[in-house]
Structures are given as C-alpha cells and as structure tokens.
C-alpha positions, -999 to 999 in steps of 0.1 A, spaced: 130 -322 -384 125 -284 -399 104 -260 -385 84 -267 -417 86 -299 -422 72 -333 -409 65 -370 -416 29 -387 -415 28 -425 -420 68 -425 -427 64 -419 -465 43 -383 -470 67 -353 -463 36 -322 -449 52 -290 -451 36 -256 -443 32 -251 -477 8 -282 -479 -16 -271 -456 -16 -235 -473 -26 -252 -506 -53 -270 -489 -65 -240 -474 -70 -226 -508 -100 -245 -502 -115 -230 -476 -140 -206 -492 -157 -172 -476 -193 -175 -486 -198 -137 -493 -167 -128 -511 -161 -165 -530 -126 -163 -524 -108 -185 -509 -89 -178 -471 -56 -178 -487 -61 -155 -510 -81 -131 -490 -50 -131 -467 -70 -140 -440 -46 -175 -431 -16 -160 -414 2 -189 -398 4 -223 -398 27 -238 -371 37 -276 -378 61 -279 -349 33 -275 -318 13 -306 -313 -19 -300 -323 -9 -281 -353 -15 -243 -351 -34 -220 -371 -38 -182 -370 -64 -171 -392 -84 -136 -391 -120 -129 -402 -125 -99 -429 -151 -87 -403 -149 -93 -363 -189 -103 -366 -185 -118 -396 -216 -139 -397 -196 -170 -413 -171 -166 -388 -179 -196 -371 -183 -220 -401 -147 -207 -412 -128 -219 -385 -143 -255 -381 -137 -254 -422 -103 -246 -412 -97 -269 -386 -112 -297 -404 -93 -290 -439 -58 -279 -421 -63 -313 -399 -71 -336 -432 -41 -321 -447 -17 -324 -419 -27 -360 -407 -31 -353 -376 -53 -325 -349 -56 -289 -355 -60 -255 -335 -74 -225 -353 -71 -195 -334 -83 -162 -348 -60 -136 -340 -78 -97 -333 -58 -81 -361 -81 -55 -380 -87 -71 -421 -83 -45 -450 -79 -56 -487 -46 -46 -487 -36 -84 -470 -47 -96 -501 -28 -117 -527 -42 -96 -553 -67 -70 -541 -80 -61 -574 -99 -95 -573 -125 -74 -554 -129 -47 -575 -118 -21 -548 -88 -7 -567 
C-alpha cells in the first residue's frame, strides 16, 4: 500500500487526492471560498489510523473556526470511509497560500 493510497470495501481506491477534492467542499462562511483553495488544507495523511488532517484558519480567532474543523472532520471522514483527525497547525495565513490570490481581490 502507498503512502497515498488505500482500499475501502475492497473495490474504491481513496487517495489523498480524493479527500482534497472533497474538501473543495468545505466552505469559509466570510470569504465563500472553499478550504482548498484558500490554502488553508495542508495535509492529509492516509497512512495514520484515524486519518490525519492539518488544516490552518485564515485568522487564529476566526470566529468559524470551530464549525470548520468538524466540517472537515466530517467531510474528510465521509470521503475516506473511515475516522478523521483535524488538527489545526499554528502556522500564521496570508493570501499568498492561495491557489489563486486574486480571487480576493487583494492583488
């Protein structure tokens, strides 16, 4: 088995890039992008059992913060078949982690 890879019910190949598409789902409220995007999701780890998530928040008292990471837990757990752990890692969020930082009119 890969470091990215792994079966669920013996016939659904979940890879790490799965779980970042479902992510895509995951929305912040005050910026209607989605986590991904934003460049807030920075791991997903399918090899530890539960599966691991580092994620940051754009603010550290981002008043959604909360709401995020059980959206995250739930979606990344629906998507990998099995339990997740979100932890959200202290690094500092600028625009510049974005996909595409124009989308927010900064630049």
């Amino acid at each position: 088995m890969s470091e990215e890879t792994t079966q669920a019910n013996g016939d659904m190949e979940i890879t790490e890039e799965t779980v970042r598409e479902a992510l895509r789902g995951v929305v912040d409220p005050e910026l209607h992008l989605d986590i991904v995007t934003l460049g807030l999701l920075r791991s997903v780890d399918l090899e530890s059992d539960p599966v691991h998530v580092k994620m940051l928040l754009t603010t550290p008292f981002c008043p959604y913060g909360p709401w995020l990471v059980q959206q995250v837990k739930e979606t990344a757990e629906f998507a990998a078949k099995r339990e997740a752990k979100v932890e959200v890692v202290p690094e500092q969020w600028t625009p510049e982690m974005m996909e595409d930082p124009t989308l927010l009119g900064f630049f």
